[in-house]
C-alpha positions in Angstrom: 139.0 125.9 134.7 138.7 124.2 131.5 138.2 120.4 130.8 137.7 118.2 127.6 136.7 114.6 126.9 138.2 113.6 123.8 135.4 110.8 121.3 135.6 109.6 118.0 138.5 111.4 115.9 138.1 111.8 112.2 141.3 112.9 109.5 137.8 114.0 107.3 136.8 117.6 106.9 135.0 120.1 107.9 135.7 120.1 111.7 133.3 122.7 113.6 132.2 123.7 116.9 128.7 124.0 118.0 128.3 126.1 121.0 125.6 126.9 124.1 125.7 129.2 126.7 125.7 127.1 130.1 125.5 127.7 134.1 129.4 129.2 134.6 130.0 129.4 131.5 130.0 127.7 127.9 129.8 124.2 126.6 131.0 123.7 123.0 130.5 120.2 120.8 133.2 120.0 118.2 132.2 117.3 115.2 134.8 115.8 112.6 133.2 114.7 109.0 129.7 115.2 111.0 130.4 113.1 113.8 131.2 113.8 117.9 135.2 114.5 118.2 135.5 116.1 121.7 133.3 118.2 123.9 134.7 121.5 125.9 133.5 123.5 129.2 135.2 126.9 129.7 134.1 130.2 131.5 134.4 132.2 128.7 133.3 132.2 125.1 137.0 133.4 123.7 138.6 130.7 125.9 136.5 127.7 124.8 137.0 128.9 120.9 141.2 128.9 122.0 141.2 125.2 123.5 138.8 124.1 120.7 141.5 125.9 117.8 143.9 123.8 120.2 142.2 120.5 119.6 141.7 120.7 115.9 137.6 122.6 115.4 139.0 125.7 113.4 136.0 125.2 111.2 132.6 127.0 111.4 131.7 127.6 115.0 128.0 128.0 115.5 126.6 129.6 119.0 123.1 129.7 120.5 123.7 133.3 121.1 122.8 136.5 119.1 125.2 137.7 116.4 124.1 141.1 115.6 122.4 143.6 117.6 119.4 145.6 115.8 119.3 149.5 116.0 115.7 149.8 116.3 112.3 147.1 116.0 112.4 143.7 116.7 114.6 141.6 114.5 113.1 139.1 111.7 115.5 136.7 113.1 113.7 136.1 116.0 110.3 136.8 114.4 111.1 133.5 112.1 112.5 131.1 114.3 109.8 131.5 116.6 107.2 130.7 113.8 109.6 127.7 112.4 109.8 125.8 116.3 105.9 126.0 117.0 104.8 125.0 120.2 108.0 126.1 121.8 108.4 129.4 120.1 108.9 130.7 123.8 111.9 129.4 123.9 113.3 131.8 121.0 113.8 135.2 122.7 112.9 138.6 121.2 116.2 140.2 121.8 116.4 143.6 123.3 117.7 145.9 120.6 121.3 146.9 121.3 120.7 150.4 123.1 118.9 148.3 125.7 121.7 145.5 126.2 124.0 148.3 126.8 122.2 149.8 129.0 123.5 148.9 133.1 119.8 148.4 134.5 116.6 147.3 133.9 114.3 150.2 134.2 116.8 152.4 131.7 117.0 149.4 129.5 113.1 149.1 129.3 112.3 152.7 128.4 115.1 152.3 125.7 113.6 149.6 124.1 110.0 150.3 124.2 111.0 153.8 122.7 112.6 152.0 119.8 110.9 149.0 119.5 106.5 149.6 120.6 107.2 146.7 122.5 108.0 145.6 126.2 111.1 144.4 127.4 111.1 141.0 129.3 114.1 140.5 132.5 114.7 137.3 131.4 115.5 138.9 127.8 117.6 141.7 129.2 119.2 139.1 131.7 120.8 137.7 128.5 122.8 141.0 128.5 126.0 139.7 130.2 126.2 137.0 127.6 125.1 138.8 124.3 127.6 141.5 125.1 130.7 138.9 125.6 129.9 137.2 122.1 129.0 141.3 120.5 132.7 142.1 122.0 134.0 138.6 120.8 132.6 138.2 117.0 133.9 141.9 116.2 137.6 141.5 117.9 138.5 138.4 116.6 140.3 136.7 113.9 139.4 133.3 112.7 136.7 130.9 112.0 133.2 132.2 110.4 130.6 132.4 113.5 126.8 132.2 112.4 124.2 132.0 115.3 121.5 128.9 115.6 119.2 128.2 118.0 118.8 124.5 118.8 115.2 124.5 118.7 115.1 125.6 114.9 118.3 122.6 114.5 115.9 120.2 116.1 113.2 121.1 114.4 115.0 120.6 111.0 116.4 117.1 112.2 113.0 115.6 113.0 111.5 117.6 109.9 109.1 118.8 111.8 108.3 121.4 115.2 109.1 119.0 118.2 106.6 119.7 121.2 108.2 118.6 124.0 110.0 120.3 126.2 113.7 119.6 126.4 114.0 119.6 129.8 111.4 116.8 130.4 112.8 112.9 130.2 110.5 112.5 126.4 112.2 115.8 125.4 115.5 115.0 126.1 115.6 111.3 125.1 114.0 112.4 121.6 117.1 115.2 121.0 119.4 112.6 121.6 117.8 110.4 119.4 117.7 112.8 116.5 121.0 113.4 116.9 122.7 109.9 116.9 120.2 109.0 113.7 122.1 112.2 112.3 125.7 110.4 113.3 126.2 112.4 116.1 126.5 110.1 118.7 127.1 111.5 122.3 129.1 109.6 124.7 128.1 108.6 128.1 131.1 109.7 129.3 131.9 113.7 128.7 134.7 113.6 131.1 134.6 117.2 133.1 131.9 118.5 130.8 129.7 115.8 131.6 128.8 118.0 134.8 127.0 120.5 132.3 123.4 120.2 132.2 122.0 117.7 129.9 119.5 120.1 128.1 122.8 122.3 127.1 124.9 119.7 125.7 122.3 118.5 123.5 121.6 121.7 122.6 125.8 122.7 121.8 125.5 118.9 119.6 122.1 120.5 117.7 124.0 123.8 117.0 127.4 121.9 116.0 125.2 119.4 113.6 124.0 122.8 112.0 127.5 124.4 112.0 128.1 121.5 109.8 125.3 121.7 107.6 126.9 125.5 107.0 130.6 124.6 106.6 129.0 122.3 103.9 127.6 124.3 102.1 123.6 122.9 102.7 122.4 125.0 105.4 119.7 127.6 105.0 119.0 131.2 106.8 116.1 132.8 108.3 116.2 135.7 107.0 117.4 135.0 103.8 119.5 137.3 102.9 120.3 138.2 106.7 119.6 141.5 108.2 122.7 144.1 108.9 122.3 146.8 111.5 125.1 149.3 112.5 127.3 147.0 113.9 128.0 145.6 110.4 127.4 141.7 111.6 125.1 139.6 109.3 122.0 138.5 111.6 120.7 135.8 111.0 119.6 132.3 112.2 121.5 129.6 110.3 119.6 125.5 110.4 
């Protein structure tokens, strides 16, 4: 089931979507002109990009989620935006390459990856594998907005100018994202309606990635790597802030 809570509507342009994977599904902050419009919960990442299309964000749509899958090694994506966050670089996963997502168990999935990586293979990495495949399958099959991939840490970390520390699920950590955010114009309602029931940490997070969407569909973001990588499946990957 799907549910909205409709903010602050602006005629201004761009509108875009920032989006994070969430318990049961997704959660997706659409801005107008740079500021909160609506927020969106839906089980699937397709559905939540249909009822945002619905409610006007057919902008950029940014998402806290791989786009693009490497072949072999370890991708400088993830190499970068664990230096650029700091203190919290373990919150920026090195991705299993794509032989290893595709792969149906862990023990397969490991040998694969070591084999073409050198490295381990973490089960909180490869328990990603559910949600990396749906956005892989998504990206490639549909028609529409551009989709670039952000992780909120490396967005947070641009908005305060500097690596934050703290934790984002601790009261400090939170109560500073929030902060960045509104000083950015992106103020977040009390009051998400139905999506309100989504954890805090992953709204703020879907808000971070939307403010970077943004900064993209504006033409002032910046990439790490620059230019992106592009492995077999032909998808630019890199991390957009």
């Amino acid at each position: 089931m799907t549910g909205q809570a409709a903010g602050v509507r602006a005629d201004d342009e761009p509108r875009v979507l920032g989006v994070d994977a969430c318990k049961g599904g997704w959660v997706g902050v659409a801005l107008r002109a740079g500021h909160f419009d609506r927020a969106f919960f839906a089980p699937t990442i397709r559905a939540l990009a249909e009822e945002a299309s619905t409610g006007g964000a057919r902008g950029v749509i940014g998402i806290d989620m791989a786009v693009g899958l490497a072949d072999a090694g370890i991708r400088q994506a993830d190499r970068l935006a664990r230096a650029r966050v700091g203190r919290l670089a373990s919150s920026v996963f090195l991705l299993p390459v794509r032989a290893a997502v595709e792969a149906p168990g862990f023990a397969e999935a490991s040998v694969l990856h070591r084999r073409l990586t050198g490295a381990g293979l973490s089960l909180q990495a490869y328990g990603l594998r559910v949600k990396l495949l749906e956005v892989d399958s998504w990206v490639r099959s549909r028609p529409g907005p551009r989709v670039v991939e952000v992780h909120p840490e490396v967005a947070f970390a641009t908005l305060r100018g500097r690596p934050l520390t703290l934790n984002k699920r601790a009261w400090g950590g939170m109560t500073l994202r929030r902060r960045l955010l509104a000083e950015a114009g992106i103020e977040l309602p009390d009051d998400l309606g139905e999506v309100g029931r989504v954890g805090i940490d992953d709204v703020l997070d879907a808000a971070a990635v939307a403010w970077t969407a943004h900064r993209v569909a504006t033409g002032r973001a910046q990439c790490l790597p620059d230019p992106p990588e592009r492995f077999s499946d032909g998808l630019d990957a890199a991390v957009w802030f």
